[in-house]
Backbone as JSON Lines, residues from 0, in Angstrom:
{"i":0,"aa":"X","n":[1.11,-8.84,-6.45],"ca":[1.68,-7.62,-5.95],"c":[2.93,-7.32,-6.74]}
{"i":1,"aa":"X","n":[2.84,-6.47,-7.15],"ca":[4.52,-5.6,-8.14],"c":[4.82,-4.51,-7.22]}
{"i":2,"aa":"X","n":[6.35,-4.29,-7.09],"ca":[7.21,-3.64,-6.67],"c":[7.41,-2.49,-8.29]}
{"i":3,"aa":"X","n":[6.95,-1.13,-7.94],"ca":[7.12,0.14,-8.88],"c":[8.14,0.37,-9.13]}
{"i":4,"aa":"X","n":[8.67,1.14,-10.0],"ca":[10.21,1.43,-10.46],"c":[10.77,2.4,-9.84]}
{"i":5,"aa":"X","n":[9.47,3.28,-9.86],"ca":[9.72,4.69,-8.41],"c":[10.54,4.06,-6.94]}
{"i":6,"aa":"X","n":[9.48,2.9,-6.55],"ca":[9.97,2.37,-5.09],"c":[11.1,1.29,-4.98]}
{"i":7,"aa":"X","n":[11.63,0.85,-6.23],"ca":[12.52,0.52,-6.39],"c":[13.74,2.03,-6.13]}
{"i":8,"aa":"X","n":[13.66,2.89,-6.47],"ca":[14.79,4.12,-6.53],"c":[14.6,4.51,-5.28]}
{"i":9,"aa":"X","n":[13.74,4.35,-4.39],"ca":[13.19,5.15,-3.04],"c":[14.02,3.94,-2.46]}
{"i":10,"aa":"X","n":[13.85,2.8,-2.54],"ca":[14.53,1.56,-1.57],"c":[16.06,1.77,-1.39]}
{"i":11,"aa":"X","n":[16.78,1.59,-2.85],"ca":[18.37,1.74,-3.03],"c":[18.26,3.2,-2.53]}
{"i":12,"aa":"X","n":[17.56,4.41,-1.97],"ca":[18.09,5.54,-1.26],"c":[18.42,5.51,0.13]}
{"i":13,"aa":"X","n":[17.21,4.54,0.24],"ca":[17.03,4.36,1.7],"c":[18.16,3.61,2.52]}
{"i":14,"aa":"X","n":[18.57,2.39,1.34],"ca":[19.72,1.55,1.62],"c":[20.96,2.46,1.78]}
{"i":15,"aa":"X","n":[21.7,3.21,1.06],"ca":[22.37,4.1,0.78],"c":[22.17,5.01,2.01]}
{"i":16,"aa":"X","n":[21.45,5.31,2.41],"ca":[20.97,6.96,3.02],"c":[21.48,7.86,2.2]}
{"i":17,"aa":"X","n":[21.03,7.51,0.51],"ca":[21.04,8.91,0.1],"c":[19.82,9.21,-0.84]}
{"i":18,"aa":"X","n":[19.95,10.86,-1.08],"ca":[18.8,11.36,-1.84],"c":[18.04,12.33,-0.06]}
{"i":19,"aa":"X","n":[17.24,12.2,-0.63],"ca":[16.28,12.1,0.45],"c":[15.04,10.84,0.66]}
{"i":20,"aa":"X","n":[15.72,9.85,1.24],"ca":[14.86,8.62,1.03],"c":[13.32,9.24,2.44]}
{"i":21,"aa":"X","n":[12.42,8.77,2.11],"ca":[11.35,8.67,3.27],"c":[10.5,6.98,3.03]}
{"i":22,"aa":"X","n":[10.48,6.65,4.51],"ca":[9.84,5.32,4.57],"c":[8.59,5.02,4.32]}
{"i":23,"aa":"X","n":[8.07,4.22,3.91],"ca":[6.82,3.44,3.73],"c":[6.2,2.8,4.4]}
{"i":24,"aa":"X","n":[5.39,3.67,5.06],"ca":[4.38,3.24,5.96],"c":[3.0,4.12,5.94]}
{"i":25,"aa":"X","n":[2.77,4.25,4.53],"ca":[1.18,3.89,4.67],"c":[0.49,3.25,3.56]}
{"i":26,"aa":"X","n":[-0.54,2.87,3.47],"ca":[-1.56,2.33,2.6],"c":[-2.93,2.79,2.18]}
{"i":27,"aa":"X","n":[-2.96,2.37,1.13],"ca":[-3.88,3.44,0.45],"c":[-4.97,2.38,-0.37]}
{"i":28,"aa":"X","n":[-6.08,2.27,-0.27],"ca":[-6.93,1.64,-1.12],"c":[-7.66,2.21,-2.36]}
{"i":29,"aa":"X","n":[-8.07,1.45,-3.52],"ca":[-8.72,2.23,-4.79],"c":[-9.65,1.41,-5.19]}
{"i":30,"aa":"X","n":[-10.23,1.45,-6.05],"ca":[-11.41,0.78,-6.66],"c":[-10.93,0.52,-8.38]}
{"i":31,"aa":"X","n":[-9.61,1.08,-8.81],"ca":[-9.21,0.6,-9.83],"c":[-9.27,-0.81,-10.52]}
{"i":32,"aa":"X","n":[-9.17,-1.36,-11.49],"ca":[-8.85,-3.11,-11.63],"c":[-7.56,-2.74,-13.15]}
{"i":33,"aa":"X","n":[-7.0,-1.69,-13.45],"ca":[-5.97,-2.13,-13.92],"c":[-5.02,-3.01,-13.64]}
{"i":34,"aa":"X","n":[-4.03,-3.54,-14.33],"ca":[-3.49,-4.37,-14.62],"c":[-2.12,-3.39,-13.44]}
{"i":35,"aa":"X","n":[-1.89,-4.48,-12.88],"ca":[-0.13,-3.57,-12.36],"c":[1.22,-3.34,-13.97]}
{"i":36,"aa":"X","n":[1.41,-2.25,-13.32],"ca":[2.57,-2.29,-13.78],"c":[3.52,-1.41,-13.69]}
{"i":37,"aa":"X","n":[5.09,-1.45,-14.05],"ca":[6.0,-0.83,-12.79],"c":[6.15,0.67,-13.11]}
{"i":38,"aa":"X","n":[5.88,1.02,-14.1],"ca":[5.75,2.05,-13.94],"c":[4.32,3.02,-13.41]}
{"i":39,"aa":"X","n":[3.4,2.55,-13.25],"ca":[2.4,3.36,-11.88],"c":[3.64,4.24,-11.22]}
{"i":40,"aa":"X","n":[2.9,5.0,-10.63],"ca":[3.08,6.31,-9.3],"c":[2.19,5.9,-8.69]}
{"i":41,"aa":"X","n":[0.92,5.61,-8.93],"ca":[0.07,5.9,-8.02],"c":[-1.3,4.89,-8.07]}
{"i":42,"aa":"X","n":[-2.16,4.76,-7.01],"ca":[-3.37,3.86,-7.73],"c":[-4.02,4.32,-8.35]}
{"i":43,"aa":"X","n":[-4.61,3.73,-9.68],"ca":[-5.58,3.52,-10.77],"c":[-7.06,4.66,-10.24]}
{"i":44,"aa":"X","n":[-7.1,4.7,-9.42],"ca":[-8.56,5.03,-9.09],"c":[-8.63,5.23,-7.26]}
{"i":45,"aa":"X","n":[-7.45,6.22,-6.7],"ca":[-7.23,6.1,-4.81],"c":[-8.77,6.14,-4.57]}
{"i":46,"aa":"X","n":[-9.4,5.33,-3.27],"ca":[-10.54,6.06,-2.74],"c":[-10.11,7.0,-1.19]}
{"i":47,"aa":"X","n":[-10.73,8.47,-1.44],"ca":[-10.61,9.21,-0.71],"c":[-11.82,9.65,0.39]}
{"i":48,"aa":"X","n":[-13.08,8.88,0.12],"ca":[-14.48,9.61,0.53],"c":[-14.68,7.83,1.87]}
{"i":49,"aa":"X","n":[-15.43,8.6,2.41],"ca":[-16.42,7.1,3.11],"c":[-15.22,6.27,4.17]}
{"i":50,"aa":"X","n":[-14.1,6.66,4.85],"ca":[-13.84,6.01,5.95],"c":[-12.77,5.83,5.23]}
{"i":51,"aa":"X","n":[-12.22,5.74,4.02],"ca":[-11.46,4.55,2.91],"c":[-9.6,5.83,2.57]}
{"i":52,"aa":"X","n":[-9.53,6.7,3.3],"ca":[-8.78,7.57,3.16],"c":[-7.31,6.88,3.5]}
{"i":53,"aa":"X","n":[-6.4,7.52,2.09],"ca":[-4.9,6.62,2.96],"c":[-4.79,6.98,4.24]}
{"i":54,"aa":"X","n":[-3.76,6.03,4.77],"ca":[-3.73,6.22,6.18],"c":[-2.02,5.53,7.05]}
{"i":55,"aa":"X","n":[-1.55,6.23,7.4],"ca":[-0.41,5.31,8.46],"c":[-0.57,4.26,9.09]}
{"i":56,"aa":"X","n":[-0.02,3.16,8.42],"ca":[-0.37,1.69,8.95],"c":[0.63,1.38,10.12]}
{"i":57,"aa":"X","n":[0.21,0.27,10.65],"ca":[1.23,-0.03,11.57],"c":[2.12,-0.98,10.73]}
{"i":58,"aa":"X","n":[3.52,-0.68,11.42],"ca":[4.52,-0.95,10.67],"c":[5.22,-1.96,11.25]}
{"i":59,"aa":"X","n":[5.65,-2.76,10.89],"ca":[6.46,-3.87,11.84],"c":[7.89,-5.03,10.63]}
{"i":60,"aa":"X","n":[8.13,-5.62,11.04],"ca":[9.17,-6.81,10.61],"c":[8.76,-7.81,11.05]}
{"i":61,"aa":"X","n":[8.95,-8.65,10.16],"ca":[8.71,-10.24,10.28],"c":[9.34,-10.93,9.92]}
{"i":62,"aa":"X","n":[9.18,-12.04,10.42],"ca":[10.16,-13.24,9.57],"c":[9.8,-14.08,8.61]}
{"i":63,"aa":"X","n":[9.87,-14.38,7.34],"ca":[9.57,-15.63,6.32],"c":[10.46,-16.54,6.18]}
{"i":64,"aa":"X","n":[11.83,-16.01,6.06],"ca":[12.6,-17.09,5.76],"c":[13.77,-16.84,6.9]}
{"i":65,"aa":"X","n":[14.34,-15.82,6.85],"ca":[15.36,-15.18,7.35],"c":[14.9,-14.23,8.61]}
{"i":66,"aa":"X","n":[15.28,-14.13,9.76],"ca":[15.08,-13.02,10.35],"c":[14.88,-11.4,9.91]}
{"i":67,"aa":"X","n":[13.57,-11.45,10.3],"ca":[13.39,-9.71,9.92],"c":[13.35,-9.44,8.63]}
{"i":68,"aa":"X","n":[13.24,-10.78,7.55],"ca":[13.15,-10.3,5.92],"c":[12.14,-9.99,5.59]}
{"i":69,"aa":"X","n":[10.98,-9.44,6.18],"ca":[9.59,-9.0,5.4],"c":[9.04,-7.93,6.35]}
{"i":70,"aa":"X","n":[9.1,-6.82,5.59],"ca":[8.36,-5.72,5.95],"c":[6.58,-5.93,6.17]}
{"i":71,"aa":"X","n":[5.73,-5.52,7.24],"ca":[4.4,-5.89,7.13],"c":[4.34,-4.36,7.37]}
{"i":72,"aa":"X","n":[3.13,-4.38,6.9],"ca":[2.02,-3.07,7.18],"c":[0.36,-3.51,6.86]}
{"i":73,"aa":"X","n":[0.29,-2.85,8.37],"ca":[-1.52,-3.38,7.9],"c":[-2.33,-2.34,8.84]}
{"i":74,"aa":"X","n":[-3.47,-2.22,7.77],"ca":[-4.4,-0.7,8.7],"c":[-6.02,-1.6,8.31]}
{"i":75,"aa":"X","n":[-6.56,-1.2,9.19],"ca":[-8.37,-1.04,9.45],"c":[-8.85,-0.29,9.13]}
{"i":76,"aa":"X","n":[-9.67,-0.15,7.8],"ca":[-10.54,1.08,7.64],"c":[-11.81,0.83,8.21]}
{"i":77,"aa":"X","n":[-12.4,1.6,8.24],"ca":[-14.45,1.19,8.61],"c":[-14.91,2.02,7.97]}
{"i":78,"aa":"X","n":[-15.86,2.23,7.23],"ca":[-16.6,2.69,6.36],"c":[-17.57,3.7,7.25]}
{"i":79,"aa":"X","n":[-17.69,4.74,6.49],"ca":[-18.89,5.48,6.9],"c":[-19.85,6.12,5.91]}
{"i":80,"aa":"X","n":[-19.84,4.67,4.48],"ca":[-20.31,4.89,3.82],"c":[-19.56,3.26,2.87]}
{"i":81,"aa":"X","n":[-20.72,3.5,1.26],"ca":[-20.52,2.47,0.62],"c":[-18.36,2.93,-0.15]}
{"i":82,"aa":"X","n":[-18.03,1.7,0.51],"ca":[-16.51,1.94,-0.42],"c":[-16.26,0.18,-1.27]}
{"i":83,"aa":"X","n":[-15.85,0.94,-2.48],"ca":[-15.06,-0.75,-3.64],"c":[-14.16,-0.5,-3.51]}
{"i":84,"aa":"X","n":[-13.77,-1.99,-2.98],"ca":[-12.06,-1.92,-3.27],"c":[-11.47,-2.85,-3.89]}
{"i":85,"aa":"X","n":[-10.62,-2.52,-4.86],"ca":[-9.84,-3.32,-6.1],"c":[-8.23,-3.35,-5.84]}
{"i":86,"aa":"X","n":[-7.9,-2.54,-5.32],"ca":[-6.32,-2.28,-5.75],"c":[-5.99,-1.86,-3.89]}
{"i":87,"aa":"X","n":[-4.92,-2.19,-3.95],"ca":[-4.14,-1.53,-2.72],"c":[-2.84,-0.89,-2.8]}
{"i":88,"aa":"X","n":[-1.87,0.42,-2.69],"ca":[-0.96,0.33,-2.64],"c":[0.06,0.92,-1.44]}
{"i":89,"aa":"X","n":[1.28,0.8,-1.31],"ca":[2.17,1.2,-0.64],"c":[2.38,2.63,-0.74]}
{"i":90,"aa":"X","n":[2.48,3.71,0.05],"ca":[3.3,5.2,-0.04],"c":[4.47,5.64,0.87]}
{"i":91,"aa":"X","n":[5.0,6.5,0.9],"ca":[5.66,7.08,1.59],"c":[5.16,8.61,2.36]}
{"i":92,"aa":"X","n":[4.42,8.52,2.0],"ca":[3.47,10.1,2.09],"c":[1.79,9.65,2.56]}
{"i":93,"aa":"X","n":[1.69,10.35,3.15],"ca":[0.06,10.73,3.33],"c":[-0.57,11.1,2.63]}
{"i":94,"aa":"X","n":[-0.26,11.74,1.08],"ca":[-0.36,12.44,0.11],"c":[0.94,12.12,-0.8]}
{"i":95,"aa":"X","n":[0.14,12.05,-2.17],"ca":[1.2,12.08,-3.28],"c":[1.91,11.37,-2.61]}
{"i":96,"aa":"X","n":[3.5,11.44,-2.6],"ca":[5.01,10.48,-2.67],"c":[4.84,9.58,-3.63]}
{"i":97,"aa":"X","n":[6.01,8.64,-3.33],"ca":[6.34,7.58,-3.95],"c":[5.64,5.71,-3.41]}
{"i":98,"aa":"X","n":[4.98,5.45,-4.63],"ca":[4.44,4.39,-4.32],"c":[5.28,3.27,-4.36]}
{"i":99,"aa":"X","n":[5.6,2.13,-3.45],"ca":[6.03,1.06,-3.58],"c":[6.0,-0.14,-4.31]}
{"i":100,"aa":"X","n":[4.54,-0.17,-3.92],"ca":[3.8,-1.63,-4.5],"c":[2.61,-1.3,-4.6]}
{"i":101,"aa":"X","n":[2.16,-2.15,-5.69],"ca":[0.58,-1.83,-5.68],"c":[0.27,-3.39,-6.21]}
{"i":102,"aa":"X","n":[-0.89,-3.92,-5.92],"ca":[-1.49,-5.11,-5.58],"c":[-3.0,-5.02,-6.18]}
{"i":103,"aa":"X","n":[-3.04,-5.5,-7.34],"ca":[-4.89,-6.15,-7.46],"c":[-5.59,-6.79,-6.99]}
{"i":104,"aa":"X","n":[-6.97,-6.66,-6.52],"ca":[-7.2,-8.27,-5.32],"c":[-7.18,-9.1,-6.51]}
{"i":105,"aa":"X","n":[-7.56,-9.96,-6.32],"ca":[-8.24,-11.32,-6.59],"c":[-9.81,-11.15,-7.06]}
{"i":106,"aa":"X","n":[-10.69,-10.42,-5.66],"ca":[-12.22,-10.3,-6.29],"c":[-12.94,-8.97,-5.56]}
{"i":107,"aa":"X","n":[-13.18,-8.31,-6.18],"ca":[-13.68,-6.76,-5.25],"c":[-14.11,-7.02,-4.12]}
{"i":108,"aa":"X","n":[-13.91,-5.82,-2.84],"ca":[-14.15,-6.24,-1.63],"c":[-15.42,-4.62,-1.33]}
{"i":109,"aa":"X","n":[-16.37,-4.71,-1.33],"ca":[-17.06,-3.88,-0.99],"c":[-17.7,-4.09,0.5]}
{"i":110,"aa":"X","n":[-17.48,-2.41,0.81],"ca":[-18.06,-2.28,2.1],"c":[-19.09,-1.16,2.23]}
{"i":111,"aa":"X","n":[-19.98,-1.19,3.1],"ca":[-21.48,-0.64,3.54],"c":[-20.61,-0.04,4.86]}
{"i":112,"aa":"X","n":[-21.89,0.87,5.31],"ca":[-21.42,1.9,6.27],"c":[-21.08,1.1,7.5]}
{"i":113,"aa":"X","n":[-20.56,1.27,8.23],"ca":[-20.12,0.64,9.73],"c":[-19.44,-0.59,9.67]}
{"i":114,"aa":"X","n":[-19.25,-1.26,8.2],"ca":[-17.98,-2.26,7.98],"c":[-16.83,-1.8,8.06]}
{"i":115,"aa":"X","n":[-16.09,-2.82,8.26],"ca":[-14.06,-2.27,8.7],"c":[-13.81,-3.43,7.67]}
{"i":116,"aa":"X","n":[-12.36,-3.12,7.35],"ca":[-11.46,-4.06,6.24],"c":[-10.48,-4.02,6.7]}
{"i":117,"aa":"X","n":[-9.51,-5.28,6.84],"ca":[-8.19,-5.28,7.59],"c":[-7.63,-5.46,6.67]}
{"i":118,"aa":"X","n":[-6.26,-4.85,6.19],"ca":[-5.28,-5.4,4.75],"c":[-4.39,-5.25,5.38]}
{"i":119,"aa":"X","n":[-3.5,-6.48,5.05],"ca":[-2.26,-6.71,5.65],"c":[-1.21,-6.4,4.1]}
{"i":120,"aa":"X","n":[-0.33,-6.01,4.38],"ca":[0.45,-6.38,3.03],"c":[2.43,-6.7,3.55]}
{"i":121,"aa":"X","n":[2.58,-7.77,2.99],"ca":[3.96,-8.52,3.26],"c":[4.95,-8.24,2.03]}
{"i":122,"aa":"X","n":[5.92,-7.24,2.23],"ca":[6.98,-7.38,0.96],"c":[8.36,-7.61,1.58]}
{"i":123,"aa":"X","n":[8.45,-8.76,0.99],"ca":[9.31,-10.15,1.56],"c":[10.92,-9.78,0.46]}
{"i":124,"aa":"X","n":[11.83,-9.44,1.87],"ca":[13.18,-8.92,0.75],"c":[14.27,-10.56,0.7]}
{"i":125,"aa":"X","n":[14.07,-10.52,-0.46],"ca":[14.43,-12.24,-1.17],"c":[15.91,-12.17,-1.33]}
């Protein structure tokens, strides 16, 4: 998982309260397999069709090391149709904004109609 250069400038706004910062809470899946890197905006390949549409995750805090140092967000899609998924990333928007993080899996996760996918994603402030 890489932290974008965009959501790096969106974070120090947010810290600040300046600019016009907006929070990150949703997630977005793609079928991309590029390589991360910090300058992305956006995923490689978003999927928009078949259940797989970004979406407002639930948002919460957790603890890893320190109280409350890791942001979680995690959403359920279900398919209502065949979706690949390669890439995941962070937004601030429902559309377009600024991406946070974006994440390659490990090994494509494909889903058939009436499957759900749970993605959790943890960005742990060190």
């Amino acid at each position: 998982m890489g932290i974008t250069a965009a959501g790096k400038a969106e974070v120090a706004g947010l810290m600040g309260n300046t600019g016009s910062p907006s929070a990150f809470t949703y997630l977005a899946n793609g079928s991309g397999t590029t390589a991360f890197a910090k300058t992305q905006t956006a995923l490689v390949t978003e999927n928009t069709a078949n259940g797989s549409a970004r979406a407002s995750a639930t948002v919460s805090r957790t603890t890893t090391t320190d109280t409350n140092d890791t942001l979680s967000l995690v959403k359920q899609w279900t398919a209502t149709g065949a979706i690949t998924i390669n890439e995941v990333g962070v937004f601030n928007a429902a559309s377009a904004g600024d991406m946070l993080a974006r994440k390659v899996l490990d090994s494509t996760v494909t889903l058939a109609d009436t499957d759900t996918w749970t993605w959790t994603h943890l960005i742990v402030v060190a």
